[in-house]
C-alpha positions as CSV (number, residue, x, y, z in Angstrom):
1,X,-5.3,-14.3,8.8
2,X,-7.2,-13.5,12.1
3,X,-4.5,-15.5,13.7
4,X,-2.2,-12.4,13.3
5,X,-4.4,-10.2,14.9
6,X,-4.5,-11.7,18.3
7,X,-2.1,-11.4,21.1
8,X,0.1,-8.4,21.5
9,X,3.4,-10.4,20.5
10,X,2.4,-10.4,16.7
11,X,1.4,-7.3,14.2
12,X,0.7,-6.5,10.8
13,X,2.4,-4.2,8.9
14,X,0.9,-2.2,6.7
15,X,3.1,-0.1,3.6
16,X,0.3,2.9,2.7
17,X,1.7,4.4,-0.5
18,X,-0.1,7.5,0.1
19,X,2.3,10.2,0.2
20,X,2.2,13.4,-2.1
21,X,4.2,12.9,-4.9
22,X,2.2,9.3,-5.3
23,X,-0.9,11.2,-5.0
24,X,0.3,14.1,-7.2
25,X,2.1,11.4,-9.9
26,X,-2.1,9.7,-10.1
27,X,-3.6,12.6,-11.2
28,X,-6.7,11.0,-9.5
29,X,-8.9,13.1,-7.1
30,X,-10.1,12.2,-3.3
31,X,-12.6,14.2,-2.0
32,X,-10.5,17.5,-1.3
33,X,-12.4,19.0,-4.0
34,X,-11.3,22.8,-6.1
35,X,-8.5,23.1,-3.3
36,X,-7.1,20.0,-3.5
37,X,-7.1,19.8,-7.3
38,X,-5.7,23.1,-7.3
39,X,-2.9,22.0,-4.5
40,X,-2.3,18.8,-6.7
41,X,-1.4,20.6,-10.1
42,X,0.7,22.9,-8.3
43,X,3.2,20.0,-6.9
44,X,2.6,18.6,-10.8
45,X,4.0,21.6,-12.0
46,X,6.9,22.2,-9.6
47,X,8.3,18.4,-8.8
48,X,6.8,16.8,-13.0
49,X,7.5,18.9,-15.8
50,X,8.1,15.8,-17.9
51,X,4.5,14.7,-16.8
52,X,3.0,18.0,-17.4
53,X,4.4,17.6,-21.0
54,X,2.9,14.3,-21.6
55,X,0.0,15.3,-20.1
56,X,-0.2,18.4,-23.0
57,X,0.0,15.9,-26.0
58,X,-2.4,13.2,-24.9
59,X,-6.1,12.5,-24.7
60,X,-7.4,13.3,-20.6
61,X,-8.4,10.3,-18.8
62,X,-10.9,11.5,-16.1
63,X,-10.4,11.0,-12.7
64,X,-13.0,8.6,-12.3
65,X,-12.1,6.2,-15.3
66,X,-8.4,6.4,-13.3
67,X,-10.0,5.4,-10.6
68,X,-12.1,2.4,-12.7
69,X,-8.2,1.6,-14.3
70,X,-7.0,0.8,-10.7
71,X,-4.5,3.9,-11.3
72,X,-5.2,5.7,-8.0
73,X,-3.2,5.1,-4.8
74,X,-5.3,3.6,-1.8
75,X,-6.4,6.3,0.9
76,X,-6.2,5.7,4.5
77,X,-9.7,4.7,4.8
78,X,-9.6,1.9,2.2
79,X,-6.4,0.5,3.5
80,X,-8.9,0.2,6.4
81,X,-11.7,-0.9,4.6
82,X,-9.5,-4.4,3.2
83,X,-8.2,-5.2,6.6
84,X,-11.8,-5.2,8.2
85,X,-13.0,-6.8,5.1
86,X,-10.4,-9.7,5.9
87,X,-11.1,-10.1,9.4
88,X,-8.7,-8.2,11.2
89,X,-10.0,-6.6,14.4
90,X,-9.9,-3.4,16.2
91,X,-7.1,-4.3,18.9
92,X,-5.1,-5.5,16.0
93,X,-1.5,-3.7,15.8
94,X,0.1,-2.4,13.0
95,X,3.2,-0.8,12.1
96,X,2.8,1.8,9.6
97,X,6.1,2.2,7.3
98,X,6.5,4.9,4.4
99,X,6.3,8.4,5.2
100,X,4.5,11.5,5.7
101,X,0.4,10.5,4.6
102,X,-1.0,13.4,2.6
103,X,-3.1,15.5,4.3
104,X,-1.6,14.4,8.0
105,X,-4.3,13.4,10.8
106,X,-7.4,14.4,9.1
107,X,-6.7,11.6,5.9
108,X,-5.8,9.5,8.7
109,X,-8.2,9.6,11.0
110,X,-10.3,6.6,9.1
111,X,-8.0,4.7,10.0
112,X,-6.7,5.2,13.1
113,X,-10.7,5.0,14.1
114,X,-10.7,1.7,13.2
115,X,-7.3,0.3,14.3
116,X,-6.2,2.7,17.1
117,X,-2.9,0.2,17.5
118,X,-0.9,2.2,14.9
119,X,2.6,3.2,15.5
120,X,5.7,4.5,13.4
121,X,9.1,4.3,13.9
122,X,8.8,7.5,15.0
123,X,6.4,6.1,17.5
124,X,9.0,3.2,18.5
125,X,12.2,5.1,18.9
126,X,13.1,8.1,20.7
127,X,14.5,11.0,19.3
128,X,17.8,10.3,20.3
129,X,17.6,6.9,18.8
130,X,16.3,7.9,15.4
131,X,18.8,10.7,15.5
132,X,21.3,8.6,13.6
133,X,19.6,7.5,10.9
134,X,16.9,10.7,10.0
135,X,19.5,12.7,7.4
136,X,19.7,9.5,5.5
137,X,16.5,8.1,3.8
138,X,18.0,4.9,2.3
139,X,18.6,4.3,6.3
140,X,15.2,5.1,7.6
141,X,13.7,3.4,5.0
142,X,15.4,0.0,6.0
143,X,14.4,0.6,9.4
144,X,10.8,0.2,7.7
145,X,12.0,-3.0,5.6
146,X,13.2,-4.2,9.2
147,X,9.8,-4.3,10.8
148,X,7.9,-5.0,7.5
149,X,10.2,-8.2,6.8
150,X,9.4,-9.4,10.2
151,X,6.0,-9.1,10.5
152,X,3.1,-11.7,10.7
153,X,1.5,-10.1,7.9
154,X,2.7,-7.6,5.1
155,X,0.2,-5.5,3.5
156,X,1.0,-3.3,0.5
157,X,-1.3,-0.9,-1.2
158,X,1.0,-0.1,-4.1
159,X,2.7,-3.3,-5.4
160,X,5.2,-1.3,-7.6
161,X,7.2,0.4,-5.0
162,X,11.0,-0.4,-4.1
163,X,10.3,-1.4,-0.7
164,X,7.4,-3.3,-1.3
165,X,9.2,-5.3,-3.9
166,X,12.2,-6.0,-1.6
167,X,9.9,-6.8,1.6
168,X,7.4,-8.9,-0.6
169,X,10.5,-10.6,-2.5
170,X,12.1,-11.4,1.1
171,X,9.1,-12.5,2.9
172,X,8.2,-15.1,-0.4
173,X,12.1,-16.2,-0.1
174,X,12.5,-16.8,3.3
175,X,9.3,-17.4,4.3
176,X,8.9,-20.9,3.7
177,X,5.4,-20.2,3.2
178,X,4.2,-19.1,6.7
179,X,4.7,-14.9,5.9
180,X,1.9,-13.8,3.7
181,X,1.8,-10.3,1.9
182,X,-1.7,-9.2,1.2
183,X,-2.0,-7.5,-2.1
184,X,-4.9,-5.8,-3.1
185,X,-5.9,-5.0,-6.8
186,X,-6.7,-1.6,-6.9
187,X,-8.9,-2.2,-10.1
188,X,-11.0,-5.0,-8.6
189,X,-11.4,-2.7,-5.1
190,X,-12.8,0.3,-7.1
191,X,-15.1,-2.0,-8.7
192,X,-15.9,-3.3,-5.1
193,X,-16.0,0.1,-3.4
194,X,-18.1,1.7,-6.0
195,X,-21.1,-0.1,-5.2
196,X,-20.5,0.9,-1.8
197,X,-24.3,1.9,-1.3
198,X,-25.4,-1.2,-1.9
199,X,-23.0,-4.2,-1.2
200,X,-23.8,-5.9,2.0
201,X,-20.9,-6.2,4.2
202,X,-20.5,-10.2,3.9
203,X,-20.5,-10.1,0.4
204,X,-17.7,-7.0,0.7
205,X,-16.0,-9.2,2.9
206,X,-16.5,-12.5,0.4
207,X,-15.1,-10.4,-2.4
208,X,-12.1,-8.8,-0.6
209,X,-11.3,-12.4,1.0
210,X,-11.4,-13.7,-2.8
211,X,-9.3,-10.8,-4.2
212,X,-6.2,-11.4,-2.0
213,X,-6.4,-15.1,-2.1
214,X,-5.8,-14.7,-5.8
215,X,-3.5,-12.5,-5.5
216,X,-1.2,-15.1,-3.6
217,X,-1.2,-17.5,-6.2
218,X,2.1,-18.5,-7.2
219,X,2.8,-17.3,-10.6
220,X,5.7,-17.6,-13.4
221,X,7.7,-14.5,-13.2
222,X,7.0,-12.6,-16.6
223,X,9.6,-11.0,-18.5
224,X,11.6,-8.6,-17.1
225,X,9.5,-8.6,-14.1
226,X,11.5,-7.9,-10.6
227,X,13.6,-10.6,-9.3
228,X,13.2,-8.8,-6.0
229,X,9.3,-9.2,-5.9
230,X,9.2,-12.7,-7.3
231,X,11.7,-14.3,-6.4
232,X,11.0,-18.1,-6.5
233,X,8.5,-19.0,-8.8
234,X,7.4,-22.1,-11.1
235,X,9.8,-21.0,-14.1
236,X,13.5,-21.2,-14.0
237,X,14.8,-17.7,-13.3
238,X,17.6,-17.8,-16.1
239,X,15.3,-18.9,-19.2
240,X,15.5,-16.0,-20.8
241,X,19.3,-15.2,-20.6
């Protein structure tokens, strides 16, 4: 993995599912306290009725047994936390696809501290060149699959999302092997971060190494699991139809 930190030639990029609606959707809580809870039920209400519905008739999970569940979107600063866990140093570059982070500079600011190599496409094209393409999401979106498929290393914090699927699917496909996608379990890093007081930083980095290695085992696609995200596997795609 270090090997696609070094030289300017190669990057990582890095798919940070941390915009609002995700963060909303958790109904987890990071640090923004009474105004942030109040912010976040106030985009529940207006953008998830259905949720809020649900959410009436059901027993309340607290936000920290969420959190324990592996049910909360990765912030910023743990994104950070795996990649320096995994060896990847400061000069590293990343391309950052998805879009706008909740809570802007400040949530990212973790982050860019530690890998100050970021970019966008916003970063990468001009105005004039990303003209074309900003009225239509589905198109700025594969601008993000384009430099996510290509990269020396694909990191996803949320392995449910379309663009994830399709990079991760492509990159296993076409691959051959040499384009890993680092996928880390959000139960196994609260469990990790929450002792966070105490864990030494080569056993943090011993545990994170060990989570994504498992997480890149090859695995029989289960039922009705994406094609797109697993698309060669040990079991013969058509056995169930």
């Amino acid at each position: 993995m270090n090997d696609a930190a070094r030289g300017q030639s190669k990057y990582l990029a890095l798919h940070l599912r941390f915009e609002v609606d995700m963060v909303a959707y958790s109904q987890c809580e990071f640090g923004g306290g009474e105004d942030e809870r109040k912010e976040l039920q106030a985009y529940r209400e207006s953008h998830f009725p259905l949720l809020i519905e649900r959410l009436k008739n059901s027993t309340p999970i607290s936000p920290t047994e969420l959190r324990k569940l592996g049910r909360c979107p990765l912030t910023p600063e743990e994104a950070g936390l795996v990649l320096a866990g995994l060896g990847f140093k400061r000069g590293t570059f990343i391309y950052l696809a998805g879009s706008h982070i909740y809570g802007g500079q400040s949530r990212m600011h973790p982050l860019t501290s530690l890998y100050p190599n970021l970019v966008t496409k916003e970063d990468l094209l001009t105005p004039s060149e990303l003209a074309p393409f900003r009225n239509f999401s589905s198109q700025m979106a594969a601008l993000d699959f384009i430099a996510c498929a290509t990269a020396d290393v694909f990191a996803i914090t949320d392995s449910g999302s379309q663009l994830s699927s399709l990079v991760s699917g492509f990159r296993t496909y076409y691959g051959g092997g040499h384009a890993p996608t680092l996928r880390p379990s959000k139960k196994r890093l609260a469990a990790i971060l929450s002792e966070n007081s105490t864990i030494a930083w080569d056993s943090f980095e011993e545990r994170i190494r060990k989570m994504i290695e498992e997480s890149q085992r090859v695995r029989g696609r289960g039922y009705r699991r994406s094609i797109y995200r697993q698309p060669r596997c040990p079991a013969c795609m058509c056995k169930y139809h």
